[in-house]
C-alpha positions, -999 to 999 in steps of 0.1 A, spaced: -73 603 739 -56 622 764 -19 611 776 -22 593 808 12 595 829 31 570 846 59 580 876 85 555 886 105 555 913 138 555 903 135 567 860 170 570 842 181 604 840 178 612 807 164 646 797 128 645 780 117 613 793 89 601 805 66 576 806 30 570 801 -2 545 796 -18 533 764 -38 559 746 -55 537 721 -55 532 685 -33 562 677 -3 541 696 -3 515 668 17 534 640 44 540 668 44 507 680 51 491 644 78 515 638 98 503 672 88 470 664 105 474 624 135 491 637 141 469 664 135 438 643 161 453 618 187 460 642 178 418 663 178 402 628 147 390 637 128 399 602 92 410 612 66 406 586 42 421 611 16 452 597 -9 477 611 -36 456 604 -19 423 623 -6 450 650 -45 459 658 -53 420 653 -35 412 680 -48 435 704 -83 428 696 -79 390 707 -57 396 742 -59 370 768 -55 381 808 -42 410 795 -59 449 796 -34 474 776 -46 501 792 -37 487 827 -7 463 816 12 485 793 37 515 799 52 538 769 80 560 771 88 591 755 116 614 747 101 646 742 68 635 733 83 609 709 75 576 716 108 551 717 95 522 735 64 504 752 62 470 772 30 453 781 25 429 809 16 396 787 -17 370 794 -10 349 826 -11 318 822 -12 280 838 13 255 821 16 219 828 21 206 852 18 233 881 37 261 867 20 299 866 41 316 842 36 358 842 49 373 812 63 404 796 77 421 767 98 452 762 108 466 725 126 497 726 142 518 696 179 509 690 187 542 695 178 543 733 187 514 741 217 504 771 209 539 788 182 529 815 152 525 799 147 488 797 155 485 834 131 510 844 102 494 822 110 459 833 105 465 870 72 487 864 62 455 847 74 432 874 55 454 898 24 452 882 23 412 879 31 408 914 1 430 918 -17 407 895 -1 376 910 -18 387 945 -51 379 931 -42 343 924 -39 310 943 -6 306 955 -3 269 951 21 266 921 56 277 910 57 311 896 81 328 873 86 359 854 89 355 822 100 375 787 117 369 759 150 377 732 169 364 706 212 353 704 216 392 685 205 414 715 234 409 739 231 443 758 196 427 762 206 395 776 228 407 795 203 435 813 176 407 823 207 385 836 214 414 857 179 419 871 178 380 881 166 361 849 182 335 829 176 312 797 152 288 802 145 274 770 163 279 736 141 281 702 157 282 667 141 292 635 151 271 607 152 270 571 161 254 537 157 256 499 132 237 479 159 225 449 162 197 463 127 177 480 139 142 498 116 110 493 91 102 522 59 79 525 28 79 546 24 42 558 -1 16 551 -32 27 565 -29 63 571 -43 86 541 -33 121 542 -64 142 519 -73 183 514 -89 200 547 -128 198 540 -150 232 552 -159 223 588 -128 205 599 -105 234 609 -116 227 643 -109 192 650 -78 196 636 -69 220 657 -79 204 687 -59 173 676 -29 194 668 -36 209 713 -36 173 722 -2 162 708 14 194 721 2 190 757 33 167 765 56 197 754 74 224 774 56 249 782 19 242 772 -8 260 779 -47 245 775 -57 270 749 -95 288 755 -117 296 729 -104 329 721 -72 316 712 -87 297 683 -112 327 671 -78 348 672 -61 321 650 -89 317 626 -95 353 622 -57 356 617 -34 355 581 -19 330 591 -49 308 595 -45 291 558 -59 252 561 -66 249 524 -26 246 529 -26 226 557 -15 188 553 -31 160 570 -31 126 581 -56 108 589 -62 74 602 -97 63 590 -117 98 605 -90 102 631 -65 132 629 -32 113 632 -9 142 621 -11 175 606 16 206 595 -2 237 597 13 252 561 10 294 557 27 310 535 31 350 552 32 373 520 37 405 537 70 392 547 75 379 515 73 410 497 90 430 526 121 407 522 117 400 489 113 364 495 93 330 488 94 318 517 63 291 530 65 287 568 58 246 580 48 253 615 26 239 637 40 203 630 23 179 654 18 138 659 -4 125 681 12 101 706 -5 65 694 8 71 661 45 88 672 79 71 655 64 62 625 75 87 599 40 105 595 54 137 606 81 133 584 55 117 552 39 152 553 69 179 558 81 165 524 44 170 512 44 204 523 77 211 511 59 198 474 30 220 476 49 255 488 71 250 457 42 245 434 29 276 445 64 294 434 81 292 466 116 284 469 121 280 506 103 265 538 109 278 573 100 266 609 108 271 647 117 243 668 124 240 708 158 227 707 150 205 738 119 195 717 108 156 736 98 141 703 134 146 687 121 170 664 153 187 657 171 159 646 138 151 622 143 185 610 178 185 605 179 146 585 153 167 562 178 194 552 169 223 578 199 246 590 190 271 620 192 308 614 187 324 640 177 314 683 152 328 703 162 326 738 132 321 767 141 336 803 126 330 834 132 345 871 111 329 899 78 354 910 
């Protein structure tokens, strides 16, 4: 596909560059190699392929890569792309707009990022001017505690943390004692369930910072996704109600990249009638059981640090130290 080309106003002055739109398919293989030596030089540890890469785009939401994305190039050499992420209503009455920028380490702090992030800011205010304006609206992107240059660039152009994430982890020598109580059975997924679990796991986030009523794609995206793994997945049930569930995958392409066993616990959710009564906690140590059987020897998760449910103290009284933070940033539209 021929190169389409993108002028900015104001580009650094940097000799070779330039800046472009999405040409398709042949992007990918430069896009994972940003996104490996970025991820190498944020500590950030991608486990992300080609085949995910091209997952991902097949399932976007609000979001048209050949309109909401902007490359640039050194020389022909692609060192960086953004893309204007899906829009999206959270609850209460927030619109949130969001973005992305990965750019190789070795052009970073000269320009670039600046440049991208305002062509993206441009083109969700153009986006923006299509919607109702009867919400609060905000910019949003994302980075991690490692990319300080980063930080400090979006705090310059006006944004600032919003919400702190950490990804935690511990070994699997050593599996504390926890009980499902009377009543409440925890069993194997059975074929035709996926969904209702799901949709339980939706309900119990809704009351959570920054939630989003997920559409149907999002869960075709999931299930057609490696990371969509429920004969992993632990339960709870109360009679043929989901109570509780931990959405267990174990990612082996990370695995083998890092040479680690790692099983992820993610997606841990309680519904609120059965809240404060150690379920959530009952199944964590089950998962932590069934990863090791399978020849792990460690369990990871992410956790909003201002989590309402106090999951980071459940997290922590289970034997979870953080690793790393993720940082949210906002800026008002």
């Amino acid at each position: 596909m021929q190169k389409t080309r993108i002028m900015l106003p104001s580009p650094p002055d940097i000799t070779g560059l330039s800046f472009r739109k999405f040409a398709g398919d042949a992007d990918f293989p430069a896009m994972l190699a940003i996104i490996e030596a970025a991820s190498h030089a944020d500590q950030e540890q991608s486990g992300q392929t080609l085949e995910d890469l091209k997952h991902d785009y097949e399932y976007l939401t609000n979001s048209d890569p050949y309109q909401d994305m902007i490359f640039a190039e050194i020389d022909e050499d692609t060192i960086a792309y953004a893309r204007v992420e899906s829009w999206q209503e959270e609850h209460p009455d927030d619109r949130i707009y969001g973005h992305f920028v990965n750019i190789h380490p070795a052009w970073r702090d000269q320009g670039i990022e600046s440049a991208i992030i305002q062509w993206c800011e441009d083109r969700l205010r153009t986006i923006a001017e299509t919607h109702p304006q009867d919400s609060q609206r905000f910019l949003q992107t994302y980075s991690n505690e490692f990319k300080t240059h980063f930080n400090a660039t979006l705090e310059s152009l006006g944004y600032q943390p919003e919400r702190y994430f950490i990804e935690m982890s511990r070994p699997l020598d050593d599996i504390p004692a926890a009980d499902l109580p009377d009543g409440i059975d925890a069993r194997p997924v059975k074929p035709g369930e996926e969904r209702k679990i799901w949709e339980a796991s939706n309900e119990a986030f809704r009351d959570h910072w920054g939630y989003a009523e997920p559409k149907e794609e999002h869960y075709t995206a999931y299930a057609s996704s490696k990371y969509f793994q429920p004969d992993l997945w632990q339960v709870a049930w109360d009679g043929n109600e989901v109570v509780s569930s931990v959405m267990n995958f174990i990612n082996h392409d990370y695995n083998e990249k890092y040479g680690r066993q790692r099983g992820w616990t993610e997606n841990i959710s309680t519904r609120k009638p059965w809240r404060q009564c150690g379920i959530a906690k009952a199944l964590i140590v089950r998962s932590m059981h069934m990863h090791k059987a399978l020849g792990m020897t460690e369990v990871g998760l992410g956790v909003d640090t201002n989590n309402p449910n106090g999951a980071l103290k459940l997290y922590q009284s289970l034997g979870y130290k953080k690793d790393k933070t993720f940082i949210t940033y906002r800026k008002p539209l």
